[in-house]
PyMOL Python script that loads the backbone (N, CA, C, O; Angstrom):
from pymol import cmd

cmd.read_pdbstr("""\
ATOM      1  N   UNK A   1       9.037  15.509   1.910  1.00  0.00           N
ATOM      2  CA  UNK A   1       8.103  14.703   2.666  1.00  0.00           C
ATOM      3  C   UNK A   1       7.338  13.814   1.679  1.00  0.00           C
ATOM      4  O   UNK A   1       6.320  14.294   1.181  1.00  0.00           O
ATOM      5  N   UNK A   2       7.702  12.610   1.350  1.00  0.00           N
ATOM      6  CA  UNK A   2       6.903  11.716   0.333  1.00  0.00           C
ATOM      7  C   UNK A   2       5.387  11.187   1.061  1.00  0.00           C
ATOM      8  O   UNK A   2       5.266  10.976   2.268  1.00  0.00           O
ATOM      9  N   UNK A   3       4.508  11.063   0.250  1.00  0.00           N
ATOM     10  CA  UNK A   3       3.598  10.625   0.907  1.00  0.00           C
ATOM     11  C   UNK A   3       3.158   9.808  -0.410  1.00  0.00           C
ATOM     12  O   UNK A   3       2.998  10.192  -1.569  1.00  0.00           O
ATOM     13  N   UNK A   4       2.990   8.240   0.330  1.00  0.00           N
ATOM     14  CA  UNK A   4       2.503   7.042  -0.428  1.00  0.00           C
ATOM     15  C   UNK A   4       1.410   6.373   0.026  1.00  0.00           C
ATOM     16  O   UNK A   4       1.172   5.990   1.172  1.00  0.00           O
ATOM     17  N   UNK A   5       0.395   6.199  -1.533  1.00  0.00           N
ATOM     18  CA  UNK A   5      -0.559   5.663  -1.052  1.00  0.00           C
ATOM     19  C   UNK A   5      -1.037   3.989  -1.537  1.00  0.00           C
ATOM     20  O   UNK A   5      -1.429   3.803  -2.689  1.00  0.00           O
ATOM     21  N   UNK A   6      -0.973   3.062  -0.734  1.00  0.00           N
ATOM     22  CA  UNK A   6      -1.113   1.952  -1.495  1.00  0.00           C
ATOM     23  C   UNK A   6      -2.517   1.186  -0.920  1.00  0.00           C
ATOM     24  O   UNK A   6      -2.905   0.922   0.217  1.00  0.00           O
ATOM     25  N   UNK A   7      -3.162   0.930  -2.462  1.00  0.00           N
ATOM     26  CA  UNK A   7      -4.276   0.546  -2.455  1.00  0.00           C
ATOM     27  C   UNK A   7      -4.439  -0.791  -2.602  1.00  0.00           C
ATOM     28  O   UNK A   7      -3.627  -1.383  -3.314  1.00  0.00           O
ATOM     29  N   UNK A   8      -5.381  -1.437  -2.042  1.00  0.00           N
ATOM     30  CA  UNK A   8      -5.006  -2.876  -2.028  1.00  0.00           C
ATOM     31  C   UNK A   8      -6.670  -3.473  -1.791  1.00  0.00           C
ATOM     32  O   UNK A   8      -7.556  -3.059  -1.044  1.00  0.00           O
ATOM     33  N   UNK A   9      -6.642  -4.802  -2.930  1.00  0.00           N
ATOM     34  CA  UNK A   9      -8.306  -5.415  -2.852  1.00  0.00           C
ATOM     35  C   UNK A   9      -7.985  -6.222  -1.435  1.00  0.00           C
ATOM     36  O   UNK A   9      -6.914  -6.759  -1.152  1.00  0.00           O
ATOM     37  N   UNK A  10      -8.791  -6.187  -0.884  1.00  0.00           N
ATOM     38  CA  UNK A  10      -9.239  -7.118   0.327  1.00  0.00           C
ATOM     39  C   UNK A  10      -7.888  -6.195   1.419  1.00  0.00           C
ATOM     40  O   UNK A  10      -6.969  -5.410   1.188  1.00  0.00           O
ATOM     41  N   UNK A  11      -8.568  -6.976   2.839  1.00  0.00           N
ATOM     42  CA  UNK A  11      -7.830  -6.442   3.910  1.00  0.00           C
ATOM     43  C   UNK A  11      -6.629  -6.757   3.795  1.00  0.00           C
ATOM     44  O   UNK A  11      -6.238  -7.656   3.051  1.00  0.00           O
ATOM     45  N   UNK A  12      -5.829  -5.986   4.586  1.00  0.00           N
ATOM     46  CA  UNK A  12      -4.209  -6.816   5.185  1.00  0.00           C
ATOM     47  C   UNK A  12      -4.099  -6.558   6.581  1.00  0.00           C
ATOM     48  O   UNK A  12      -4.700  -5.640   7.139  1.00  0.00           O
ATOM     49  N   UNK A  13      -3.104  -7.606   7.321  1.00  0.00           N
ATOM     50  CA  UNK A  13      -3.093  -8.007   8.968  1.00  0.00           C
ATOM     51  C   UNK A  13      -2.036  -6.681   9.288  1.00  0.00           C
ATOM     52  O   UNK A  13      -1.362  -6.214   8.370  1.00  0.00           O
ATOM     53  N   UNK A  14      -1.963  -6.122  10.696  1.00  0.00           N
ATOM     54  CA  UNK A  14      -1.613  -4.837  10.733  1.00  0.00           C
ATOM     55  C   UNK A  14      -0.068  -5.757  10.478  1.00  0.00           C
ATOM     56  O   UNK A  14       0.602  -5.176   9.624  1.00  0.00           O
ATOM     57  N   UNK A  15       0.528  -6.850  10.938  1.00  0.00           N
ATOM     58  CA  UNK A  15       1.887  -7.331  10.342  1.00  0.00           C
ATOM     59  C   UNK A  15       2.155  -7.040   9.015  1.00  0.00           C
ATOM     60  O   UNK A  15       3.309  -6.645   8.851  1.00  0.00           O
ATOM     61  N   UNK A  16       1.482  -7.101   8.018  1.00  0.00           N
ATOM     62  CA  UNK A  16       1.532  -7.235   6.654  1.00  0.00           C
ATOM     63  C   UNK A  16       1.927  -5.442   6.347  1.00  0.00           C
ATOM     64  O   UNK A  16       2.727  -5.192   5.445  1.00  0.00           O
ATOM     65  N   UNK A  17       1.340  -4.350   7.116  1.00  0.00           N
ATOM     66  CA  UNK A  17       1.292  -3.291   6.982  1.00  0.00           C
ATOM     67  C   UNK A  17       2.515  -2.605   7.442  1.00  0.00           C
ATOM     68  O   UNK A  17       3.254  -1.756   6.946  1.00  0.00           O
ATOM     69  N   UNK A  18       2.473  -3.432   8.858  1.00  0.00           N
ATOM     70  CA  UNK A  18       4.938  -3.105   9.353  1.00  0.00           C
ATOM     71  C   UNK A  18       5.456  -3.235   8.457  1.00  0.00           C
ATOM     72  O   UNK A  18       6.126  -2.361   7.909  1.00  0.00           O
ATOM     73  N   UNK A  19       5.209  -4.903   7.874  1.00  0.00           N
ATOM     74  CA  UNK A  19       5.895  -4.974   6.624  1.00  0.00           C
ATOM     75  C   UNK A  19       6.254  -4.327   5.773  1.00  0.00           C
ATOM     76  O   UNK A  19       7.443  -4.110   5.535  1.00  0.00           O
ATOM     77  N   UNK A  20       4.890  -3.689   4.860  1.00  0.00           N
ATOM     78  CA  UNK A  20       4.858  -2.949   3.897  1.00  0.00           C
ATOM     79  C   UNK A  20       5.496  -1.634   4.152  1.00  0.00           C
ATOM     80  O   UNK A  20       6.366  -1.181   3.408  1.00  0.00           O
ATOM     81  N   UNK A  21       5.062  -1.028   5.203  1.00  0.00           N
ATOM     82  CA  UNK A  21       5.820   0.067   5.262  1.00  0.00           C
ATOM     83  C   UNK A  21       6.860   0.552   6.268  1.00  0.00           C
ATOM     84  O   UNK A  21       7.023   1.726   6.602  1.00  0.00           O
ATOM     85  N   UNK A  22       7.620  -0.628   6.754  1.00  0.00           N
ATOM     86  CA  UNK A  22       9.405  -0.837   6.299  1.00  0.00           C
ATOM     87  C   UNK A  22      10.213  -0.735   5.035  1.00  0.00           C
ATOM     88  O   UNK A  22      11.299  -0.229   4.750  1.00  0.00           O
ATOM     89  N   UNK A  23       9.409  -1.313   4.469  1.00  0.00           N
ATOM     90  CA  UNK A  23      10.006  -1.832   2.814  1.00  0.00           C
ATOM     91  C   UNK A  23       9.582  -0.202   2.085  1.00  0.00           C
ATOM     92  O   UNK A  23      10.294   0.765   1.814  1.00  0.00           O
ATOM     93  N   UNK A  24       8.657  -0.356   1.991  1.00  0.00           N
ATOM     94  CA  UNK A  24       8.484   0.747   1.537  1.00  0.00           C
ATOM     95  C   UNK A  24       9.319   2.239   2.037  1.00  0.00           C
ATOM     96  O   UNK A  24       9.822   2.888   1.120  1.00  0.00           O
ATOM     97  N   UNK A  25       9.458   2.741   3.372  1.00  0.00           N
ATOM     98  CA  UNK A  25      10.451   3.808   3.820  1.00  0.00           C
ATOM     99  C   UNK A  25      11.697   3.709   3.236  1.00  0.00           C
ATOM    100  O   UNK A  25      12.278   4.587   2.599  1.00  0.00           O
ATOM    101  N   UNK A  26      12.307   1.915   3.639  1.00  0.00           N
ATOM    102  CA  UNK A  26      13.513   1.645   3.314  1.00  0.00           C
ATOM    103  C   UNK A  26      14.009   1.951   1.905  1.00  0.00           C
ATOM    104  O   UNK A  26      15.096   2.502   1.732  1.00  0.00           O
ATOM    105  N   UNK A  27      13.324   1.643   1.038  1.00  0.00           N
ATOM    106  CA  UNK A  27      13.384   1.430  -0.393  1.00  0.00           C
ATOM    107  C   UNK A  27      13.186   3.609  -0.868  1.00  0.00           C
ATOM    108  O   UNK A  27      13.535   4.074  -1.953  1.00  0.00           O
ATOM    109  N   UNK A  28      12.802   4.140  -0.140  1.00  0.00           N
ATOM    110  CA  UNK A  28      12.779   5.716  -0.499  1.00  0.00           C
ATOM    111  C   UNK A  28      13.717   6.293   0.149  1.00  0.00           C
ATOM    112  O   UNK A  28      14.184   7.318  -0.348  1.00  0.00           O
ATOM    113  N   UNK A  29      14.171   5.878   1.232  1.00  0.00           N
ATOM    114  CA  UNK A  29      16.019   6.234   1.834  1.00  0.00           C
ATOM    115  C   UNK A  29      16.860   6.212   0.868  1.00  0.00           C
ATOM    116  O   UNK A  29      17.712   7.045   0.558  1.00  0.00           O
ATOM    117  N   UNK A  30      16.420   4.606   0.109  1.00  0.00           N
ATOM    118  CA  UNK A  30      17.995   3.848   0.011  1.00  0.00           C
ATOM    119  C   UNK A  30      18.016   4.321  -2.149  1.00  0.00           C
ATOM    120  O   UNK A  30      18.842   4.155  -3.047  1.00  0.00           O
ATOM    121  N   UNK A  31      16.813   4.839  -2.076  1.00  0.00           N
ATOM    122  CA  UNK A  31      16.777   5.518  -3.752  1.00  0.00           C
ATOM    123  C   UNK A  31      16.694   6.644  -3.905  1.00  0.00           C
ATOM    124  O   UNK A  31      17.260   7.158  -4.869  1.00  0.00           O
ATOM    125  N   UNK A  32      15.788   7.581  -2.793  1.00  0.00           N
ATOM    126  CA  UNK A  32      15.681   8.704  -3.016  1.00  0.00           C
ATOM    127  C   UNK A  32      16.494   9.639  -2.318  1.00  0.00           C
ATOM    128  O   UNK A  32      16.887  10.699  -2.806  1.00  0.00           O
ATOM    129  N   UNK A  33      16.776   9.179  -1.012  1.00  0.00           N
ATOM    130  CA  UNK A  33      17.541   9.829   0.234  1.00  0.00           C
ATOM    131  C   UNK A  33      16.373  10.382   0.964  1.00  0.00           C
ATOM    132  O   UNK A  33      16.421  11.511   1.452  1.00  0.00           O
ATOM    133  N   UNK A  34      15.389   9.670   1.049  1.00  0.00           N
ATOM    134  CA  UNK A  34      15.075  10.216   2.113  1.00  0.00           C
ATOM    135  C   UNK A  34      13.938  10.038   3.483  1.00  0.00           C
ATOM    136  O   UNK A  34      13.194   9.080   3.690  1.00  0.00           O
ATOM    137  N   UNK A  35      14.033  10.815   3.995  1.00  0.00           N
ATOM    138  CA  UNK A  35      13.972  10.196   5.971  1.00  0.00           C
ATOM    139  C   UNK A  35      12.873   9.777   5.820  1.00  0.00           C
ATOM    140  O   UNK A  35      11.901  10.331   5.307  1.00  0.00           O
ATOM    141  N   UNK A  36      13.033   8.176   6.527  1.00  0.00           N
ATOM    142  CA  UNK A  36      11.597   7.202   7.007  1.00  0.00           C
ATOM    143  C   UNK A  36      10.719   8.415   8.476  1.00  0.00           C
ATOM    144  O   UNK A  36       9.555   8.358   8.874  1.00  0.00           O
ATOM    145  N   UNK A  37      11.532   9.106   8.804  1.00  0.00           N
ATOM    146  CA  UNK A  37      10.378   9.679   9.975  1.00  0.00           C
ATOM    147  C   UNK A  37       9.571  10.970   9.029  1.00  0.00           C
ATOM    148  O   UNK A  37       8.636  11.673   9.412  1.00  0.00           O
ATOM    149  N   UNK A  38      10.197  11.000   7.834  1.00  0.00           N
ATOM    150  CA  UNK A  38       9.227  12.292   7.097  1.00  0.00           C
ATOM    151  C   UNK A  38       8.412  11.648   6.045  1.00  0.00           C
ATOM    152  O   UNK A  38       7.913  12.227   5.080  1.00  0.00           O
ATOM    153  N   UNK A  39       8.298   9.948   6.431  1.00  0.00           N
ATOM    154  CA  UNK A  39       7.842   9.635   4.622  1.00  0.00           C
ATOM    155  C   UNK A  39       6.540   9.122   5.475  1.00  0.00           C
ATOM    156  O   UNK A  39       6.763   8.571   6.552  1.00  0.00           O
ATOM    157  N   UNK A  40       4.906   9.317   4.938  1.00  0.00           N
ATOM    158  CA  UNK A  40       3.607   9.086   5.392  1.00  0.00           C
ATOM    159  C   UNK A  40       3.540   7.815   4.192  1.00  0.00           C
ATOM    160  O   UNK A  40       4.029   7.723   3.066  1.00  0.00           O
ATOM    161  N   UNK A  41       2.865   7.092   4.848  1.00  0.00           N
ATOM    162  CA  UNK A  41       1.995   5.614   4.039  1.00  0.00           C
ATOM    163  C   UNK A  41       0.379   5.447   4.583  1.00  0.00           C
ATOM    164  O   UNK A  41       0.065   5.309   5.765  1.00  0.00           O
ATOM    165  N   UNK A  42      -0.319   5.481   3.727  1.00  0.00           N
ATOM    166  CA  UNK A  42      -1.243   5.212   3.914  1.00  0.00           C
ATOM    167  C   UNK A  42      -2.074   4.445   3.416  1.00  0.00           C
ATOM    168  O   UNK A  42      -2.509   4.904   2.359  1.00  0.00           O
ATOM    169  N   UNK A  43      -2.472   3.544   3.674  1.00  0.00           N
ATOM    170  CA  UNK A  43      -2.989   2.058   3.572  1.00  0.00           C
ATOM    171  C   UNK A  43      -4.883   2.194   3.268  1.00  0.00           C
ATOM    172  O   UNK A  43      -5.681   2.374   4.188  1.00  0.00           O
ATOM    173  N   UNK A  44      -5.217   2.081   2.032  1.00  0.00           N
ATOM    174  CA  UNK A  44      -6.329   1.812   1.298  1.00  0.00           C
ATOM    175  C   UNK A  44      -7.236   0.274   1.037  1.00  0.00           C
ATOM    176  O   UNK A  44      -7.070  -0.411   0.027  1.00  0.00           O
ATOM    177  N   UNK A  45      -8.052  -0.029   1.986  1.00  0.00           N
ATOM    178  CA  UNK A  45      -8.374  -1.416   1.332  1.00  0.00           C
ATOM    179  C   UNK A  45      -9.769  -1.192   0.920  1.00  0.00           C
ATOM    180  O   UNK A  45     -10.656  -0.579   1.513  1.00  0.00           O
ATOM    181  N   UNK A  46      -9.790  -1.746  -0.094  1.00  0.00           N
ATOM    182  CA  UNK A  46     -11.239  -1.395  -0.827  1.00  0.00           C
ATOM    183  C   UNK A  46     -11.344  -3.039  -1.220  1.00  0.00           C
ATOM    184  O   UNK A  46     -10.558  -3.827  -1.746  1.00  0.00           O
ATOM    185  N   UNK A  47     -12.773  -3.150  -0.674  1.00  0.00           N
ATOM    186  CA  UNK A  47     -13.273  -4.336  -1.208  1.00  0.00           C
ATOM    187  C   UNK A  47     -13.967  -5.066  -2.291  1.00  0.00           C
ATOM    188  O   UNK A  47     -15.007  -4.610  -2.765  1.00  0.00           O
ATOM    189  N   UNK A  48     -13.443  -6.183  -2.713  1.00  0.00           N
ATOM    190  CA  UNK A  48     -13.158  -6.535  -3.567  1.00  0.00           C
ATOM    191  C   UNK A  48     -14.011  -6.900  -4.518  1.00  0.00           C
ATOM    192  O   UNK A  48     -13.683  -7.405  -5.592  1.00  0.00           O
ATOM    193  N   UNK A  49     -15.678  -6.539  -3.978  1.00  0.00           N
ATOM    194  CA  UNK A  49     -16.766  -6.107  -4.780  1.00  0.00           C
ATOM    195  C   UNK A  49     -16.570  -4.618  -5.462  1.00  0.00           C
ATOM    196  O   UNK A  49     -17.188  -4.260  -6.464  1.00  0.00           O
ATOM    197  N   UNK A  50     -15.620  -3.821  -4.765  1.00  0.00           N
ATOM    198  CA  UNK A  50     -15.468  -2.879  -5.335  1.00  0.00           C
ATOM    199  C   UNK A  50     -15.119  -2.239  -6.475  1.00  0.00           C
ATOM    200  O   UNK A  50     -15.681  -1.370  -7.141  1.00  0.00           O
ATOM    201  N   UNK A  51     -13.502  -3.153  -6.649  1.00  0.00           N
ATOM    202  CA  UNK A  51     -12.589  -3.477  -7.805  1.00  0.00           C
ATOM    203  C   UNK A  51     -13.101  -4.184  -8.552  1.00  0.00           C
ATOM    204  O   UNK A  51     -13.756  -5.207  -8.354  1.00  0.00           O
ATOM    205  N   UNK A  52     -12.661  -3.366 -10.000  1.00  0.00           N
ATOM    206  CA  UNK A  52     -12.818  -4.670 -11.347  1.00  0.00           C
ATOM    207  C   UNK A  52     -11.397  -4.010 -11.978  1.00  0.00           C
ATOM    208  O   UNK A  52     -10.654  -3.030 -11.931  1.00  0.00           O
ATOM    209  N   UNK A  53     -11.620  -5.375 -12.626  1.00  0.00           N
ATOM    210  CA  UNK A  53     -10.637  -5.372 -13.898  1.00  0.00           C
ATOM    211  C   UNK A  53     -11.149  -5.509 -15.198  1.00  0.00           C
ATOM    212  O   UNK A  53     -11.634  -6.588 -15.538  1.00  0.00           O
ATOM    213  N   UNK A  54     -11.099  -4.442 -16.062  1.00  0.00           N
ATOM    214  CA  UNK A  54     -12.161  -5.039 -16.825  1.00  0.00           C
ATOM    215  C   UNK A  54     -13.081  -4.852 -16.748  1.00  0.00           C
ATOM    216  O   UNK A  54     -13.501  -3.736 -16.441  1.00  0.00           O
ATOM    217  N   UNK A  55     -13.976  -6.070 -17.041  1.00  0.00           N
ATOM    218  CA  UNK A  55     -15.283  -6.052 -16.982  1.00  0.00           C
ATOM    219  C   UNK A  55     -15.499  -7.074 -15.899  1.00  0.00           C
ATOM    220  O   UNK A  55     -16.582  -7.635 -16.070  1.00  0.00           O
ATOM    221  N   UNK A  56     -15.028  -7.390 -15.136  1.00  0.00           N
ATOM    222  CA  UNK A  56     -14.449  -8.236 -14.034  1.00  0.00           C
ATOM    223  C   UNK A  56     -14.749  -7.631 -12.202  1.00  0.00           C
ATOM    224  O   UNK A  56     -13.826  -7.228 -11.494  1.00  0.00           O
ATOM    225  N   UNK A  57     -16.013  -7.697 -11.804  1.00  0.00           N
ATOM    226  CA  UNK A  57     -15.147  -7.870 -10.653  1.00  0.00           C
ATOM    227  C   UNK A  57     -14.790  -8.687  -9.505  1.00  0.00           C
ATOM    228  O   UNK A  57     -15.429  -9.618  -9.014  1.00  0.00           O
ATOM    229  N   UNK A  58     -13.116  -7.953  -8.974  1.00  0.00           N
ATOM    230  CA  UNK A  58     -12.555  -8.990  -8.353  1.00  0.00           C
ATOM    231  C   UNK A  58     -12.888 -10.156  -7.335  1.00  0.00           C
ATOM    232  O   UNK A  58     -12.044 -10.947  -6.913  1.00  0.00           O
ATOM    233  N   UNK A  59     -14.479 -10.160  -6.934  1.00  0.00           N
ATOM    234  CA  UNK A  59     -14.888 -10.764  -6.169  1.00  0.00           C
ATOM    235  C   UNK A  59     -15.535 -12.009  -6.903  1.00  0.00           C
ATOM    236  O   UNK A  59     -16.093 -12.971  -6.376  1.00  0.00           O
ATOM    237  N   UNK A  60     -15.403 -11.850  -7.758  1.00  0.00           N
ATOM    238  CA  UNK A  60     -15.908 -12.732  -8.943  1.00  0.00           C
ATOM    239  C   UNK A  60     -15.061 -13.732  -9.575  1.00  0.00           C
ATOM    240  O   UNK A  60     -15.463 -14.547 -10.406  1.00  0.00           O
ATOM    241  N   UNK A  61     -13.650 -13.613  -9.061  1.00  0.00           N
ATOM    242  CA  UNK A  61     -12.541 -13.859  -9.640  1.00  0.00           C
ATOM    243  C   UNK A  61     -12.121 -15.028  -8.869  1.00  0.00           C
ATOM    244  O   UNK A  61     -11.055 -15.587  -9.128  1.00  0.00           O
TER     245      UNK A  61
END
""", "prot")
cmd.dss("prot")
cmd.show_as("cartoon", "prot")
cmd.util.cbc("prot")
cmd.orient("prot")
């Protein structure tokens, strides 16, 4: 049962998120073997006052 977590500055549109996690299931079938109905994604958006890089942050950027 893989469970992936992808973190990401600023929002994404729930399209962007089908997206992502199509690609993402597909890509753990087609490398790891295994089942998109056992693989969890879970979608992190932290804002972008939140994130730095550096001494940077991304809202600054």
């Amino acid at each position: 049962m893989p469970f992936v977590n992808v973190k990401v500055a600023g929002p994404l549109t729930v399209d962007q998120k089908k997206a992502l996690a199509q690609k993402i299931s597909a890509a753990l079938k087609e490398v790891a073997g295994k089942d998109p109905k056992t693989t969890y994604i879970v979608f992190e958006e932290v804002d972008r006052e939140n994130w730095a890089v550096g001494e940077n942050l991304l809202s600054g950027m």
